[in-house]
C-alpha positions as CSV (number, residue, x, y, z in Angstrom):
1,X,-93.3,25.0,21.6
2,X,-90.6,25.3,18.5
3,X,-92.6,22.0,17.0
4,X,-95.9,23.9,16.9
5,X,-94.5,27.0,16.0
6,X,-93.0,25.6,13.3
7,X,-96.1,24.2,12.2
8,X,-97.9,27.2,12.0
9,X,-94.9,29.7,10.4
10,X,-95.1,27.3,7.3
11,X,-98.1,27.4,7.2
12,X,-98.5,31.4,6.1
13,X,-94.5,32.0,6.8
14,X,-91.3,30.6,6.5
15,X,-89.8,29.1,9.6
16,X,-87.4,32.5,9.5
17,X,-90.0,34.7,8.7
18,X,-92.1,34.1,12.0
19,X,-93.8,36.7,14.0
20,X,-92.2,38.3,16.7
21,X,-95.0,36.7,19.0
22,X,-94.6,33.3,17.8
23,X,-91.0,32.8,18.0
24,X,-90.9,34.8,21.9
């Protein structure tokens, strides 16, 4: 889910900064 994904980027990553196995 973008949502929860989002969620956890922020909190160690910006939302652009995401791991490639997060944002896939």
């Amino acid at each position: 889910d973008e949502e929860a994904n989002q969620m956890l980027s922020r909190s160690y990553r910006p939302h652009w900064a995401t791991p490639v196995g997060s944002n896939a």
